[in-house]
C-alpha positions as CSV (number, residue, x, y, z in Angstrom):
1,X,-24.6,-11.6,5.5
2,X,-22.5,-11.3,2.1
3,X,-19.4,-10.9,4.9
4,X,-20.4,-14.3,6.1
5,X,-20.6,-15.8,2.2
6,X,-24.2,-15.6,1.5
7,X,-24.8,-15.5,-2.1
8,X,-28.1,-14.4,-2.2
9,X,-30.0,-11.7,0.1
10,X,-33.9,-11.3,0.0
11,X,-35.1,-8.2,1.3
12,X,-38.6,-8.9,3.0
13,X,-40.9,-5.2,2.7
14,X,-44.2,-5.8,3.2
15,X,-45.2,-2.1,3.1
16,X,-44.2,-1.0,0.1
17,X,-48.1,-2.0,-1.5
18,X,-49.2,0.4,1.6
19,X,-47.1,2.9,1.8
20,X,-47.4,3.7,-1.8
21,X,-50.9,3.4,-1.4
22,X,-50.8,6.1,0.9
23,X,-48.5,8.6,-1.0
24,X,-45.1,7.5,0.0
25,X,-42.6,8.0,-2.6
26,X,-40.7,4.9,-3.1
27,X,-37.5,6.4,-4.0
28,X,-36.3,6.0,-0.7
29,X,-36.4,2.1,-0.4
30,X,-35.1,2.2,-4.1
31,X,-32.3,4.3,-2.6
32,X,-32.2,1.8,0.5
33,X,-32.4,-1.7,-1.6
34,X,-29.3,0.5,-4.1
35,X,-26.7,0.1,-0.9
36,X,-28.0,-3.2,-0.2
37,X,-27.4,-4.4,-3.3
38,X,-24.0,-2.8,-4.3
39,X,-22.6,-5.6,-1.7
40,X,-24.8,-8.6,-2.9
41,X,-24.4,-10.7,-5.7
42,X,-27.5,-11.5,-6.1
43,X,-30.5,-9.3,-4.4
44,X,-34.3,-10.6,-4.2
45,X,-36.9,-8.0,-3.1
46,X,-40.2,-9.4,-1.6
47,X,-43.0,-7.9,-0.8
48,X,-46.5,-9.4,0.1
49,X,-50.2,-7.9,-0.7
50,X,-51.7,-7.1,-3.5
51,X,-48.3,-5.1,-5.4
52,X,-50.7,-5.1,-8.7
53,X,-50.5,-0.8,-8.3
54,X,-47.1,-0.7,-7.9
55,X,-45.9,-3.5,-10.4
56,X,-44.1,-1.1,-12.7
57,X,-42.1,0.6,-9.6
58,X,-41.2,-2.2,-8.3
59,X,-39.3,-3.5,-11.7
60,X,-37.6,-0.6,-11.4
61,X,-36.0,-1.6,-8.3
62,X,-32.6,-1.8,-8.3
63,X,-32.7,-6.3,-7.3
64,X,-31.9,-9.4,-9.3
65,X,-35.7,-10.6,-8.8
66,X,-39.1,-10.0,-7.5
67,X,-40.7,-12.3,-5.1
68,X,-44.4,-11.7,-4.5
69,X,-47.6,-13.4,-3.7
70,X,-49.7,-15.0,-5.8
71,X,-51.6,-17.6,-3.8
72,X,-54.1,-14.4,-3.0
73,X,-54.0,-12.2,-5.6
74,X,-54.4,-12.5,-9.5
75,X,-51.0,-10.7,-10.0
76,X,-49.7,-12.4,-13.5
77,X,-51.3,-9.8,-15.2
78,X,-49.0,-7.2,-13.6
79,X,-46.3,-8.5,-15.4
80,X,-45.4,-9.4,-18.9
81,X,-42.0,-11.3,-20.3
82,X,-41.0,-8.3,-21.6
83,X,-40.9,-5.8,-18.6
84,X,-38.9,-8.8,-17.0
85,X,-36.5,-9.1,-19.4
86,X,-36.2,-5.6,-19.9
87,X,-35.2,-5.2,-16.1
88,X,-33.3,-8.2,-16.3
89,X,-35.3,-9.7,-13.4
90,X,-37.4,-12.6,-12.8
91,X,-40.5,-13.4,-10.9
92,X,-40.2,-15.0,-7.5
93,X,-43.8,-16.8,-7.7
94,X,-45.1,-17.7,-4.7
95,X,-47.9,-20.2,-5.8
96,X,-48.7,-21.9,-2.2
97,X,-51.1,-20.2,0.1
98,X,-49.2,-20.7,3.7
99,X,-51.8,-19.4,5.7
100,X,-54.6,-21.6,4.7
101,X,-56.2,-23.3,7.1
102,X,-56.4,-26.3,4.9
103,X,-52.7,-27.0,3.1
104,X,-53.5,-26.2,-1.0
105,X,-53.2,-29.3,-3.3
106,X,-51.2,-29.9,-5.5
107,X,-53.9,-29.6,-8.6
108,X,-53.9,-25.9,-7.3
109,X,-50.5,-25.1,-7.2
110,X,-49.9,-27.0,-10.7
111,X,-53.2,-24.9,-11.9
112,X,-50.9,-21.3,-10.6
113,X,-47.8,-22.8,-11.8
114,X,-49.4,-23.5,-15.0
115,X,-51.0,-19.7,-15.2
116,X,-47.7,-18.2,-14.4
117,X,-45.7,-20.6,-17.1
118,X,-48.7,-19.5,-20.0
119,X,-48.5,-16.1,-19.0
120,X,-44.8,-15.0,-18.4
121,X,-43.1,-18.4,-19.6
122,X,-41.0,-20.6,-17.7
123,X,-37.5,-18.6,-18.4
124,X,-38.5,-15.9,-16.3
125,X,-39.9,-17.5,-13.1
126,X,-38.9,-19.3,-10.1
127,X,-41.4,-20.9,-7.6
128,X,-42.2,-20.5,-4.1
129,X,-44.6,-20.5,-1.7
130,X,-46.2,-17.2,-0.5
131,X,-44.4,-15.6,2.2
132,X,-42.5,-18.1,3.9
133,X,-43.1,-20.8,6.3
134,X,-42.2,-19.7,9.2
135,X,-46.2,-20.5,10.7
136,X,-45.7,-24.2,9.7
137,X,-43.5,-26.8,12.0
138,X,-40.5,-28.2,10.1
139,X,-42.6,-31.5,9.2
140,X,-45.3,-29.1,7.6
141,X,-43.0,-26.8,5.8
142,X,-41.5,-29.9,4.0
143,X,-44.7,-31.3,3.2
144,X,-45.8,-28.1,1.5
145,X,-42.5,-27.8,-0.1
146,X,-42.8,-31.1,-1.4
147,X,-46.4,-30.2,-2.9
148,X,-44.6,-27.6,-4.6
149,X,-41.6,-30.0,-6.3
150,X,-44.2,-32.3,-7.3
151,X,-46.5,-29.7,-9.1
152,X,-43.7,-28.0,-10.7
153,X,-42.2,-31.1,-11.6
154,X,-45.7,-31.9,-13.0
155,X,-45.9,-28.9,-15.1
156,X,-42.2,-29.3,-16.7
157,X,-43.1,-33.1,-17.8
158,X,-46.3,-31.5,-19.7
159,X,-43.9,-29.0,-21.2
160,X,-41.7,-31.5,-22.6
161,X,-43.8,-33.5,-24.1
């Protein structure tokens, strides 16, 4: 990818939550994501379920940022400003449920938006929606994007004024 010119390079592992759950030692995909990342200029680890016990490890990972998913689980309080800034990482918030049957509205993903903004402040988060889109059709994944532009956009007007 970063021989083709991408930029950035997410790392999706979605069994990090489990496997340390059931007493793997996550050295190894800290080891892994350190050769991934000696090649990328900018490196985003994801990783879906409920990280809450593994918060702390996964700061220590060797990435630019942290993309998880919030749409499910209350994981603000995992974090704090200054274990980001201390790793020199931000929070990937992913603050629309995509696998709702119903999409979310955009009062909820302001309300998340507005949690995440209170708790960690606005200088260490991006926004996203949990876990990608690749369930939705094209027309649906813009739409929910869209949601997502207009809460944030929402939430930045109330922070200006």
């Amino acid at each position: 990818l970063v021989a083709a010119g991408a930029e950035v390079v997410q790392i999706d592992e979605p069994m990090l939550p489990l496997a340390a759950q059931k007493g793997f030692d996550l050295s190894i995909a800290e080891q892994a994501l350190r050769e991934v990342v000696a090649i990328a200029p900018f490196s985003i680890l994801h990783s879906c379920g409920d990280i809450r016990p593994i918060a702390y490890e996964l700061l220590t990972m060797p990435v630019s940022a942290l993309n998880v998913a919030g749409a499910h689980y209350d994981l603000l309080g995992a974090f704090d400003a200054d274990d980001l800034e201390s790793a020199g990482m931000r929070l990937i918030y992913g603050c629309v449920d995509t696998q709702a049957a119903e999409p979310d509205s955009r009062q909820t993903i302001q309300e998340r938006i507005e949690r995440a903004v209170e708790h960690l402040g606005e200088e260490h988060l991006w926004l996203s929606p949990d876990c990608g889109l690749r369930q939705h059709s094209r027309e649906h994944a813009q739409e929910l994007l869209a949601e997502l532009a207009d809460a944030a956009q929402a939430v930045r007007a109330r922070l200006e004024d």
